[in-house]
C-alpha positions as CSV (number, residue, x, y, z in Angstrom):
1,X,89.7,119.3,94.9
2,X,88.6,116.1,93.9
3,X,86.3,113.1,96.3
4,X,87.5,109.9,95.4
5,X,87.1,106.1,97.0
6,X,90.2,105.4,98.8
7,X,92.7,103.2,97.4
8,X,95.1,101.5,99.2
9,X,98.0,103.8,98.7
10,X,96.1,106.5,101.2
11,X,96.2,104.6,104.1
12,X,99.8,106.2,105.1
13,X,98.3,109.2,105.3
14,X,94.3,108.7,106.3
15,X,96.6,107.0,109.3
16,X,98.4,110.0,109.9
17,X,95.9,112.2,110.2
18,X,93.9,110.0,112.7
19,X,97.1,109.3,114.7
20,X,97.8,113.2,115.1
21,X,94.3,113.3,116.6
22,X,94.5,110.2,118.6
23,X,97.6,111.7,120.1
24,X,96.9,115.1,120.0
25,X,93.5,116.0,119.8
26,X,90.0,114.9,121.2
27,X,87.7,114.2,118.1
28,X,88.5,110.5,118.7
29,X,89.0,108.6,121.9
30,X,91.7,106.7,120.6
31,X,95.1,107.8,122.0
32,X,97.1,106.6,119.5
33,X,97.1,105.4,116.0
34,X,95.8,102.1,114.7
35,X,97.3,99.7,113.0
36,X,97.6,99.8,109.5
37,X,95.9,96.1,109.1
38,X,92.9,97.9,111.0
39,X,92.9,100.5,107.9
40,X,93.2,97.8,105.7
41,X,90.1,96.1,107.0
42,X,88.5,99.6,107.0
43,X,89.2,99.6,102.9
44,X,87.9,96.2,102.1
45,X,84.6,96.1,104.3
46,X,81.8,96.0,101.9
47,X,78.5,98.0,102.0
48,X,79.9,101.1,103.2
49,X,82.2,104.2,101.6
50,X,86.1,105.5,102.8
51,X,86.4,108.4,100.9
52,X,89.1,111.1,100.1
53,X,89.7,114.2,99.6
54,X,92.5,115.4,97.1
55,X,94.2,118.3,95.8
56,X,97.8,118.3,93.8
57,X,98.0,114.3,94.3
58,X,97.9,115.0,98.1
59,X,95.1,113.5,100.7
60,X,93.4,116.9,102.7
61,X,91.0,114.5,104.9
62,X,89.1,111.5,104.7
63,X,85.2,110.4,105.8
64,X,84.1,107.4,106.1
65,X,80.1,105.6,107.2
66,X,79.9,102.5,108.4
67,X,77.4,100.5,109.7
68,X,75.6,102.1,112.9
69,X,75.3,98.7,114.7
70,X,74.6,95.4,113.6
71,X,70.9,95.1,114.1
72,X,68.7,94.1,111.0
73,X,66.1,97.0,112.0
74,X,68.9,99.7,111.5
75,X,69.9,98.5,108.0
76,X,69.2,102.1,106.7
77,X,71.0,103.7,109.6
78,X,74.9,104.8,108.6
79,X,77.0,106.3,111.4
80,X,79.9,108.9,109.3
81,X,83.2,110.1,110.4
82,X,85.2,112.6,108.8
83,X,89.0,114.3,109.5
84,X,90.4,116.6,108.2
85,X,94.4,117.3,107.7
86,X,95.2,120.7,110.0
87,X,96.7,122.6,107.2
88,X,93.4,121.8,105.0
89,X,91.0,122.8,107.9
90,X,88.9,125.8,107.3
91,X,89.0,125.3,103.5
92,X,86.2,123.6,102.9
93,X,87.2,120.0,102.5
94,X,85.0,118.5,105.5
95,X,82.0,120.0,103.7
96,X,83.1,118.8,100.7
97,X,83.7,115.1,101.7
98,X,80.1,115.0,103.7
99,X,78.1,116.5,100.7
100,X,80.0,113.5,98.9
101,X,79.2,110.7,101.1
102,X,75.5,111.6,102.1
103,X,75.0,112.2,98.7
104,X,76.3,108.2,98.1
105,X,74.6,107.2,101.3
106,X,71.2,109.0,100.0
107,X,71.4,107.6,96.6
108,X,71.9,103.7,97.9
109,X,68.7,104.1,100.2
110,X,69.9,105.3,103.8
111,X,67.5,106.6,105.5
112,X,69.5,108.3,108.9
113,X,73.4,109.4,109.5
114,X,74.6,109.7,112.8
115,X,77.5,110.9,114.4
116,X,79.5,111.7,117.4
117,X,81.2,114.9,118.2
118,X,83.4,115.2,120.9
119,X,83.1,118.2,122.9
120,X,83.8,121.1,122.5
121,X,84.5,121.4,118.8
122,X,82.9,124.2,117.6
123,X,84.5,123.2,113.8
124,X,83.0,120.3,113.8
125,X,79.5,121.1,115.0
126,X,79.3,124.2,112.5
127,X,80.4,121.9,109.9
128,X,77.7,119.0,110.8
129,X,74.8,121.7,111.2
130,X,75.9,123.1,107.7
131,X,75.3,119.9,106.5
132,X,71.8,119.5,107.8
133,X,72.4,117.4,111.1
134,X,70.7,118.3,114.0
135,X,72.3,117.8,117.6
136,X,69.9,115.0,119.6
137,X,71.8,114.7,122.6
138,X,74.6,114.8,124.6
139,X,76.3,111.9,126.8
140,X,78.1,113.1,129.6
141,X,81.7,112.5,130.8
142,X,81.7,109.1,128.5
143,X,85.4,110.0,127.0
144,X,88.4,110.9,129.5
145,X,91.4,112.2,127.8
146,X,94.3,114.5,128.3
147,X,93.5,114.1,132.3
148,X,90.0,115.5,131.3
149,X,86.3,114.1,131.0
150,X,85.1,114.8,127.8
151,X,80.9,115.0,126.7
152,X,80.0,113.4,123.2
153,X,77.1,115.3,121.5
154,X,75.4,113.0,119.0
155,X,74.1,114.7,115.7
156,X,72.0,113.5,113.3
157,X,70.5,113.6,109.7
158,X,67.5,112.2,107.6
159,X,68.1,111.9,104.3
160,X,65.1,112.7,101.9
């Protein structure tokens, strides 16, 4: 498996596999896909990383951190998203693309990553605490999806 910057050629399938979770799942609170001029934007924003993950030629998942919000006093604060494709889950490819991208974030002088995990999702939280996040809250009923109220627990990490 390789991690690589993503290059514009991905974006068909980094869309994909966000638009079968928008539509299908609850790890975003989107409900359907974004456009692909949104990804675009995604690619070209400066200052932070959209990486992939690789194997054969063919994208297994993506992560991404962007900025956490647009406050001078959290300029070493990155908030990180990662997917992963279904048939790829459970191989190790969401470890591998955080382990990546803290490693980058780390390196370039962030100080905390954050993220949100909708709930439940035991995947996801085992992969975040295997990362070295720690769960610092939750926020309840803030998503409603699938005729449901969902909780978001936020996790978090300070890099040495």
């Amino acid at each position: 498996m390789r991690i690589r910057e993503a290059v514009r050629a991905d974006l068909p399938v980094v869309a994909g596999i966000y638009e079968r979770e928008a539509r299908e799942g609850h790890a975003t609170f989107d409900v359907e896909g974004r456009p692909m001029d949104l990804w675009q934007e995604k690619l070209d924003a400066t200052g932070d990383h959209f990486l992939v993950a690789e194997e054969n030629g063919v994208v297994m998942g993506w992560a991404s951190s962007a900025v956490f919000r647009p406050k001078p006093a959290y300029v070493h604060t990155r908030e990180t998203t990662v997917y992963v494709a279904p048939q790829a889950q459970g191989r190790g490819v969401g470890r591998a693309l955080y382990e990546d991208l803290l490693a980058r974030l780390g390196d370039e002088g962030v100080r905390v990553v954050v993220a949100g995990v909708a709930l439940p999702n035991p995947g996801s939280l085992a992969l975040h605490a295997a990362c070295g996040f720690e769960e610092v809250g939750v926020m309840r009923q803030v998503g409603r999806k699938f005729d449901r109220w969902i909780d978001l627990a936020w996790l978090q990490k300070v890099l040495e």
